[in-house]
N, CA, C and O atoms as a Tripos MOL2 file, in Angstrom:
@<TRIPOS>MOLECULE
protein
  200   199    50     0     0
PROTEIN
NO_CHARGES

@<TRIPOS>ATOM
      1 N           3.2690    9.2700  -10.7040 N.3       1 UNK1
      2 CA          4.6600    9.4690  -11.0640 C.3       1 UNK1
      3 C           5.1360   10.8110  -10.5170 C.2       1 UNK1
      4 O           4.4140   11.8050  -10.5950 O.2       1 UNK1
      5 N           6.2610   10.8410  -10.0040 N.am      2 UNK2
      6 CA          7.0560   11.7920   -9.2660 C.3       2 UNK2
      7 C           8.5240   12.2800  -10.5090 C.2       2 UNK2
      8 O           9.3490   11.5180  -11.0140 O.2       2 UNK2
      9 N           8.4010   13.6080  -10.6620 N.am      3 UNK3
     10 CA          9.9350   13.7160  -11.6930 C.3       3 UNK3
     11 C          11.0500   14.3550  -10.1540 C.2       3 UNK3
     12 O          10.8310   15.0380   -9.1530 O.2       3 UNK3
     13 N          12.1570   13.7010  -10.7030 N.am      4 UNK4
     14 CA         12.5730   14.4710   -9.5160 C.3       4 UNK4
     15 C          14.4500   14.3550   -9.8570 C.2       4 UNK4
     16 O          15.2290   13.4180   -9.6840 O.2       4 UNK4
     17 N          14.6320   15.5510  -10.3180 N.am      5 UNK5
     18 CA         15.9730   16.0000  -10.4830 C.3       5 UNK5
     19 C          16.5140   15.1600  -12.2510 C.2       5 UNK5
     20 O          17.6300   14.8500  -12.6680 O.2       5 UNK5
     21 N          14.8900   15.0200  -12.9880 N.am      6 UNK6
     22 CA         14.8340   14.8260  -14.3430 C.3       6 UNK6
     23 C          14.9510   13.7680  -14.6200 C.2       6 UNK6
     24 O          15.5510   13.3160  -15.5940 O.2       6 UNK6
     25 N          14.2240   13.0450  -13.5560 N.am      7 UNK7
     26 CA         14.5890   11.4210  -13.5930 C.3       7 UNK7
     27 C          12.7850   10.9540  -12.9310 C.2       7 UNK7
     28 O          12.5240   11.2200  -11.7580 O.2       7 UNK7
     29 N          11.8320   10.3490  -13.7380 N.am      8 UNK8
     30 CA         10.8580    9.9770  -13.5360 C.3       8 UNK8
     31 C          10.9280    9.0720  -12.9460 C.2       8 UNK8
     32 O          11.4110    8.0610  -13.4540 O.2       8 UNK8
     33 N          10.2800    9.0860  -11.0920 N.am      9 UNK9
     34 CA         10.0140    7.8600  -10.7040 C.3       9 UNK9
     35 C           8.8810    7.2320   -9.9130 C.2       9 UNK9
     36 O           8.6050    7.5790   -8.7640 O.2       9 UNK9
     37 N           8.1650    6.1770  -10.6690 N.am     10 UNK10
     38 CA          7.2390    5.3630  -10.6900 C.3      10 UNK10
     39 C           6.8300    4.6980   -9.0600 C.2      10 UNK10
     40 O           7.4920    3.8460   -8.4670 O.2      10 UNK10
     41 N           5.9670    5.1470   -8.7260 N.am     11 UNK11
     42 CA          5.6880    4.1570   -7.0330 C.3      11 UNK11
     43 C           3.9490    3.5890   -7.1120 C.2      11 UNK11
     44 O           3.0170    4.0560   -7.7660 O.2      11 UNK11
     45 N           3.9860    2.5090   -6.2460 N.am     12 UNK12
     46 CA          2.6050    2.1870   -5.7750 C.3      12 UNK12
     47 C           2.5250    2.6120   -4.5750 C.2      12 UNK12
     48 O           3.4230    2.8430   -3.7660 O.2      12 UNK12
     49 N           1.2040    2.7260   -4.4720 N.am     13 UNK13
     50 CA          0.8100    3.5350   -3.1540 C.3      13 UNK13
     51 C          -0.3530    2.6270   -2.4330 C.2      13 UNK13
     52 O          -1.3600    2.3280   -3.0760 O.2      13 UNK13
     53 N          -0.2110    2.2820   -1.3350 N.am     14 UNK14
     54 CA         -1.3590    1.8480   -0.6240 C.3      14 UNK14
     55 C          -1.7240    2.8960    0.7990 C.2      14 UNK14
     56 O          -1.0920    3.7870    1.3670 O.2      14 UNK14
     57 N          -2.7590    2.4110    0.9600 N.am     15 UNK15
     58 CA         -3.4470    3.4070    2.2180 C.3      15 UNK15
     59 C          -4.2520    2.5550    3.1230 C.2      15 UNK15
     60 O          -4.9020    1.6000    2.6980 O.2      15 UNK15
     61 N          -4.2080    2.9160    4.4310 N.am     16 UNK16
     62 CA         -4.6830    1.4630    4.9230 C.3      16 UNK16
     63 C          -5.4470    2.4540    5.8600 C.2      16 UNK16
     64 O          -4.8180    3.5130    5.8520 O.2      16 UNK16
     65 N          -6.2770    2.5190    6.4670 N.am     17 UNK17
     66 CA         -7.5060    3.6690    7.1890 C.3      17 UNK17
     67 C          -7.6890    1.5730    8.5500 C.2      17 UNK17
     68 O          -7.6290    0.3640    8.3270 O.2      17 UNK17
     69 N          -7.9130    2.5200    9.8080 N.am     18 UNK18
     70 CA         -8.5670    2.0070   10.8430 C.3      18 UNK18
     71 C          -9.6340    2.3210   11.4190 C.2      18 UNK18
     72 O          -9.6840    3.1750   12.3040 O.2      18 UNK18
     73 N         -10.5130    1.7450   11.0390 N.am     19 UNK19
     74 CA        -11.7160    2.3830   11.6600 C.3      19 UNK19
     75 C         -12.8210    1.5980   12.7300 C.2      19 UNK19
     76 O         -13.4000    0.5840   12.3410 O.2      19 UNK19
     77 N         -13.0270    2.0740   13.9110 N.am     20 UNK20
     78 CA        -14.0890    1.4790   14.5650 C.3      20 UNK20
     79 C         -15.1000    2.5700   14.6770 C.2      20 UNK20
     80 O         -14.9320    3.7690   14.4510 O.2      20 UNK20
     81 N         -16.4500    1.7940   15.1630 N.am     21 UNK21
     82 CA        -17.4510    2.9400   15.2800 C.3      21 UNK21
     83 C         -17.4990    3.3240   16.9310 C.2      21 UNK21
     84 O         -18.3740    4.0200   17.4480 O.2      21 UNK21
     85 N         -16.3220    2.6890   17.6520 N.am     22 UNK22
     86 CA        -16.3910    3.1060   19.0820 C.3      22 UNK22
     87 C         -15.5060    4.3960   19.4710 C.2      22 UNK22
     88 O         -15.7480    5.3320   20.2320 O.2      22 UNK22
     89 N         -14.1720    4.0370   18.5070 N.am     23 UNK23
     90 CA        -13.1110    4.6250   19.1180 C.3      23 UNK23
     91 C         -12.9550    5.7550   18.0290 C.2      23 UNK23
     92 O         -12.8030    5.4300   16.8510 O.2      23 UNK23
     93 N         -12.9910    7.1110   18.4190 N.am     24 UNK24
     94 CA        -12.8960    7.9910   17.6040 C.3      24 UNK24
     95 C         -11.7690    8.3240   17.6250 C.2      24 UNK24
     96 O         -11.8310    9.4590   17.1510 O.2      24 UNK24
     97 N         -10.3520    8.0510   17.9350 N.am     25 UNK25
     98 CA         -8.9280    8.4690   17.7870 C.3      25 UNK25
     99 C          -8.6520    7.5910   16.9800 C.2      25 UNK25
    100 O          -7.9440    7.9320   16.0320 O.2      25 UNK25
    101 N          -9.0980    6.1900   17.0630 N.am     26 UNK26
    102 CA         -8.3080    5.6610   15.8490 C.3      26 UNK26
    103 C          -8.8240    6.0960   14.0610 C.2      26 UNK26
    104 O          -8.1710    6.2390   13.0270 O.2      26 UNK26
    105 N         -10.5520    6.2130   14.4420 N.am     27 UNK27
    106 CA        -11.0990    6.5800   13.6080 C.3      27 UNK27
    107 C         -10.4810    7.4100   12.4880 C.2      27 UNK27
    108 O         -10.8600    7.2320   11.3310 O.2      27 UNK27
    109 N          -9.3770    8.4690   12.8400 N.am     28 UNK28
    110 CA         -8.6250    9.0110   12.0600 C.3      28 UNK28
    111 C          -7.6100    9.2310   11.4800 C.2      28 UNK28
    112 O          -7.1770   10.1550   10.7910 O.2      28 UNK28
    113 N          -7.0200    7.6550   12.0470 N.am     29 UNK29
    114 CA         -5.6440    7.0790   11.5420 C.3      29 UNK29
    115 C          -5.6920    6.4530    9.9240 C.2      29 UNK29
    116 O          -6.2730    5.4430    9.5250 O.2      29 UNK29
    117 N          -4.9680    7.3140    9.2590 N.am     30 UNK30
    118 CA         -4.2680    6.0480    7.9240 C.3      30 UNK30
    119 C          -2.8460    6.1650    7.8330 C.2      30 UNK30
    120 O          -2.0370    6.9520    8.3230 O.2      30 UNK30
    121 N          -2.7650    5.2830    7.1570 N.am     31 UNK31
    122 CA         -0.9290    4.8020    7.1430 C.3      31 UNK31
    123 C          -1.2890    5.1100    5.4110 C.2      31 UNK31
    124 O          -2.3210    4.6610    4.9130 O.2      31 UNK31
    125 N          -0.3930    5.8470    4.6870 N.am     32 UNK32
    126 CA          0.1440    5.2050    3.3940 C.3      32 UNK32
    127 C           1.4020    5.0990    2.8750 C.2      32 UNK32
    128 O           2.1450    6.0800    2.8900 O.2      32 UNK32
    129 N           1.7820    3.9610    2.3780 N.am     33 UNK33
    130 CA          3.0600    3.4660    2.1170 C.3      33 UNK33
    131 C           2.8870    3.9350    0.3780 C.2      33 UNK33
    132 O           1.9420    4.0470   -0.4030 O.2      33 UNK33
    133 N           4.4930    4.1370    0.3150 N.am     34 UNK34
    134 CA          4.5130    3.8830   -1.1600 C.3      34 UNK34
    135 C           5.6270    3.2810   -1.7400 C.2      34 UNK34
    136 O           6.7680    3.5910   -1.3960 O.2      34 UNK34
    137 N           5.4030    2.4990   -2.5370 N.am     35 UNK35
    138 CA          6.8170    1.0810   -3.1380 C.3      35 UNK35
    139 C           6.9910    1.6130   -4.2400 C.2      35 UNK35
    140 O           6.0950    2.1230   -4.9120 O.2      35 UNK35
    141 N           8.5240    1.5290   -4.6330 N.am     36 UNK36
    142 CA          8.6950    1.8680   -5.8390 C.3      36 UNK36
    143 C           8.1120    0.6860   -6.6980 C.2      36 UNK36
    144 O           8.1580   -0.4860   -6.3220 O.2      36 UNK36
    145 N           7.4030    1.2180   -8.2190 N.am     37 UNK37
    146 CA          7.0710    0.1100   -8.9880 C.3      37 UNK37
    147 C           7.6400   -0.7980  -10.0790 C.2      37 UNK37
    148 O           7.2010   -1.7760  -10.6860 O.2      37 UNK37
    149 N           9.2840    0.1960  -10.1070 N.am     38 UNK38
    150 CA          9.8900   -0.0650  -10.9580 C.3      38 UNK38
    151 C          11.4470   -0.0820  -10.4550 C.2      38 UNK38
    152 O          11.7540    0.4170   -9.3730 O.2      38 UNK38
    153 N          12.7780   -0.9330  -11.6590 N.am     39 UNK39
    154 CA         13.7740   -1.1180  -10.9720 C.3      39 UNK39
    155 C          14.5960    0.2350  -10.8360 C.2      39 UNK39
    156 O          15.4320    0.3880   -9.9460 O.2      39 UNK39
    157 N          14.3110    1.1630  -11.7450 N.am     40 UNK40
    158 CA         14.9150    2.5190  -11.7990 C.3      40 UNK40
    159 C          14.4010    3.0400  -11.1940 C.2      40 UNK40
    160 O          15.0410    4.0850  -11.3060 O.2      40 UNK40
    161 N          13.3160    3.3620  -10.2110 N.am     41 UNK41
    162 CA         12.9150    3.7220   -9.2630 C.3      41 UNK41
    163 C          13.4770    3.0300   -8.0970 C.2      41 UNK41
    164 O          14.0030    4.0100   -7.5700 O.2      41 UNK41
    165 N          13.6670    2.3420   -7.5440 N.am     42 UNK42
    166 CA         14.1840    1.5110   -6.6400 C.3      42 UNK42
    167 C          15.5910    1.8520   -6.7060 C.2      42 UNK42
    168 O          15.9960    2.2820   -5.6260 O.2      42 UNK42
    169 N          16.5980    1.7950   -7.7500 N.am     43 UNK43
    170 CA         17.8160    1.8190   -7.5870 C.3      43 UNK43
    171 C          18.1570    3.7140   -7.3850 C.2      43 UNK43
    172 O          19.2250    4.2090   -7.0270 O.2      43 UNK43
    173 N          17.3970    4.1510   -7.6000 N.am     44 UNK44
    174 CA         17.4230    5.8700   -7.5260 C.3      44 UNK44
    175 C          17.3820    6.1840   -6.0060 C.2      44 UNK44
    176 O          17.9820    7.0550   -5.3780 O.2      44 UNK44
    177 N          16.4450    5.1640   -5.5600 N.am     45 UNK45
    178 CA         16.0400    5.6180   -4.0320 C.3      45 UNK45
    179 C          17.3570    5.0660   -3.2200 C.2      45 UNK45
    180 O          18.0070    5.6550   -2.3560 O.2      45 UNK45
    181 N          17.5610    3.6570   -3.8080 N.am     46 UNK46
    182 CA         18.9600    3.1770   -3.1360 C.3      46 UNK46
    183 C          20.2260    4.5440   -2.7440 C.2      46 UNK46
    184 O          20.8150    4.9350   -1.7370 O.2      46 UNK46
    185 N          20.1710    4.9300   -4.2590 N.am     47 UNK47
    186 CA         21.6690    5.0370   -4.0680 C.3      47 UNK47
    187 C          21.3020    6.8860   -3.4610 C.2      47 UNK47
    188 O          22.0810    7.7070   -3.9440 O.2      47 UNK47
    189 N          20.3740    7.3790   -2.6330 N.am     48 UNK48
    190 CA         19.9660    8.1280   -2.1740 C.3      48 UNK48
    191 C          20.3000    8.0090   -0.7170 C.2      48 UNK48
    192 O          20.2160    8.9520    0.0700 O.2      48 UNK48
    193 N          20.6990    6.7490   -0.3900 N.am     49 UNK49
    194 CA         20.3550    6.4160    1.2330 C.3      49 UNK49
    195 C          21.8070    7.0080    1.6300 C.2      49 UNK49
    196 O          22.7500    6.8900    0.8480 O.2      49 UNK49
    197 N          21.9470    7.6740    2.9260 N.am     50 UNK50
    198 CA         23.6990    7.5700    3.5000 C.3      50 UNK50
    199 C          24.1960    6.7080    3.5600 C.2      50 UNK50
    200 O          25.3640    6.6950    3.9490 O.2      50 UNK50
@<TRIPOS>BOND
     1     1     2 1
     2     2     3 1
     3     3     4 2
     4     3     5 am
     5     5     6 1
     6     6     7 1
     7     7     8 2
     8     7     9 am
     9     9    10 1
    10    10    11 1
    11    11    12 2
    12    11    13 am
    13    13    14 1
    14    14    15 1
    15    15    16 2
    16    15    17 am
    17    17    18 1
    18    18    19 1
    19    19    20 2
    20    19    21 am
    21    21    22 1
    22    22    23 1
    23    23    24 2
    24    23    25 am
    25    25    26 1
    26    26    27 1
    27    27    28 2
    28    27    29 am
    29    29    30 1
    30    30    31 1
    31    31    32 2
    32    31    33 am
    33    33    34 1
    34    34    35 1
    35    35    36 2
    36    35    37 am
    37    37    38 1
    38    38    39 1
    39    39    40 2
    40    39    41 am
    41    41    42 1
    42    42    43 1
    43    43    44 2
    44    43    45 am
    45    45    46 1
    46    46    47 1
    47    47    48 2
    48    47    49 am
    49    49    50 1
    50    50    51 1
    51    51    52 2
    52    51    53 am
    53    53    54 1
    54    54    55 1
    55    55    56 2
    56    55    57 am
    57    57    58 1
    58    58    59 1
    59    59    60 2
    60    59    61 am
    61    61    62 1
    62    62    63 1
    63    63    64 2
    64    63    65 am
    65    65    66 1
    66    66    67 1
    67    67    68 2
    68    67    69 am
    69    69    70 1
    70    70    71 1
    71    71    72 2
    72    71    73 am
    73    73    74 1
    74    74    75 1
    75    75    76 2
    76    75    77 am
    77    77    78 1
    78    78    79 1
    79    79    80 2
    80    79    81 am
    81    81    82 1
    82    82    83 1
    83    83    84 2
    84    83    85 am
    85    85    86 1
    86    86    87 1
    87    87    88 2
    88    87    89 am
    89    89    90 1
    90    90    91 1
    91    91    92 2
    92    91    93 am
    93    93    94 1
    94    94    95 1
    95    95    96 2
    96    95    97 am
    97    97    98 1
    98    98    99 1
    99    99   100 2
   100    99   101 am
   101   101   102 1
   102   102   103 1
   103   103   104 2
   104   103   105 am
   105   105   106 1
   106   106   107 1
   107   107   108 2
   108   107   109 am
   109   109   110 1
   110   110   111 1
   111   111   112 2
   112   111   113 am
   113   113   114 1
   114   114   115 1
   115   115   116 2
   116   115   117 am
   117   117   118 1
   118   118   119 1
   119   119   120 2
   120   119   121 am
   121   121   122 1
   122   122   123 1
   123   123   124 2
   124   123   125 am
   125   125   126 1
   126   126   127 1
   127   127   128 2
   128   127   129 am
   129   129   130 1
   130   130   131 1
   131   131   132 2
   132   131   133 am
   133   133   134 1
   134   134   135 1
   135   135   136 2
   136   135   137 am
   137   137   138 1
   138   138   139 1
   139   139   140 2
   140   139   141 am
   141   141   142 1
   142   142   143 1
   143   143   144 2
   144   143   145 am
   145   145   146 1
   146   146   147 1
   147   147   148 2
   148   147   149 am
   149   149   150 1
   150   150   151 1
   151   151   152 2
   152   151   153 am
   153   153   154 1
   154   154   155 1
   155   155   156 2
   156   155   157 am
   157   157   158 1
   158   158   159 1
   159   159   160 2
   160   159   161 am
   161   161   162 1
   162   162   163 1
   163   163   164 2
   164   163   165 am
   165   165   166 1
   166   166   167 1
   167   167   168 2
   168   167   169 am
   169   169   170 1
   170   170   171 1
   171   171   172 2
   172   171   173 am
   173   173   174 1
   174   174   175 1
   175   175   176 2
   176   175   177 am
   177   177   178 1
   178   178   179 1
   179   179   180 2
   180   179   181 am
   181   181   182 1
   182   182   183 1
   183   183   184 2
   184   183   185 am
   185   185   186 1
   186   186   187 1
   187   187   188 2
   188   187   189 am
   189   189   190 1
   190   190   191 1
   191   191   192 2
   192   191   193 am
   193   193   194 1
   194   194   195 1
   195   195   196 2
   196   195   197 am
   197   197   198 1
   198   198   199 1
   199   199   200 2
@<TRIPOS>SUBSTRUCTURE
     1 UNK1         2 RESIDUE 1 A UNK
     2 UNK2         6 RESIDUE 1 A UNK
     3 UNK3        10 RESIDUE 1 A UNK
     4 UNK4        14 RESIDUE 1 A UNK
     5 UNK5        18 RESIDUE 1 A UNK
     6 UNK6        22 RESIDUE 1 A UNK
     7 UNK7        26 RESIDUE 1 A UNK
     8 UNK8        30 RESIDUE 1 A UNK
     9 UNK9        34 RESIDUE 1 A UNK
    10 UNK10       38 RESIDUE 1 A UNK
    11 UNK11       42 RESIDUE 1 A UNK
    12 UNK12       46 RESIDUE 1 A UNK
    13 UNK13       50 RESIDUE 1 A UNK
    14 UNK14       54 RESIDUE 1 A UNK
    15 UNK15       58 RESIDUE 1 A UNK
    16 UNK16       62 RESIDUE 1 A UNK
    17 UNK17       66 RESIDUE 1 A UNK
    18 UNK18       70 RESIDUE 1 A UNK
    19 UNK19       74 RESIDUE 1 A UNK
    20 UNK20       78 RESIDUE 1 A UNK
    21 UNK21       82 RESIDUE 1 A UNK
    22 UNK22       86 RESIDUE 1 A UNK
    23 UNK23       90 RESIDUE 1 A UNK
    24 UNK24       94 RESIDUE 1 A UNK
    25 UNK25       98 RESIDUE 1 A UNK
    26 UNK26      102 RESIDUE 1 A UNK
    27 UNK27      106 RESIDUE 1 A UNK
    28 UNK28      110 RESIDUE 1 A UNK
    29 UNK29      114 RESIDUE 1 A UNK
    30 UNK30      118 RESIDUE 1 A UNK
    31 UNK31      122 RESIDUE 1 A UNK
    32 UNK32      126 RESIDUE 1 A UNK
    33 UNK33      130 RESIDUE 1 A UNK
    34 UNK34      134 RESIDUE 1 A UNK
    35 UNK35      138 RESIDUE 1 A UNK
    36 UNK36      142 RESIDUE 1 A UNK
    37 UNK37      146 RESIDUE 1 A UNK
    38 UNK38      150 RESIDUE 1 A UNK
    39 UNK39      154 RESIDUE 1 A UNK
    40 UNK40      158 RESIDUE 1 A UNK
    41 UNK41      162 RESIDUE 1 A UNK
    42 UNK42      166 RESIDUE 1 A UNK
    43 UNK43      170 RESIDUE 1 A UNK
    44 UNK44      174 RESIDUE 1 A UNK
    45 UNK45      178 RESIDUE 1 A UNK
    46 UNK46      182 RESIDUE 1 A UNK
    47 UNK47      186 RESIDUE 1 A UNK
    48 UNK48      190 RESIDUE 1 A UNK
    49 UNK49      194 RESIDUE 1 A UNK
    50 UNK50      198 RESIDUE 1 A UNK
C-alpha cells in the first residue's frame, strides 16, 4: 500500500525476470507491473491522467 496525498492506494504487483543460461544481457532484465487492486485505487489513478 502506497498513501499518497492522504488517500491509501492498494496495487498488485507482478515481476516477471528473463533468464537464459546463455545470454547474459537478458539475464538481467525484469519487468514489474503494478495493477491497482482496488476501485478507489483505479479511479484515483484515472482521474490523475491529462
Amino acid at each position: 500500500m502506497i498513501e499518497h496525498g492522504g488517500q491509501v492506494l492498494s496495487f498488485i504487483a507482478s515481476i516477471a525476470t528473463f533468464n537464459t543460461p546463455m545470454d547474459v544481457t537478458v539475464a538481467e532484465l525484469a519487468i514489474e507491473t503494478f495493477l491497482p487492486a482496488d476501485r478507489e485505487t483505479a479511479a484515483h489513478l484515472r482521474a490523475r491522467l491529462p
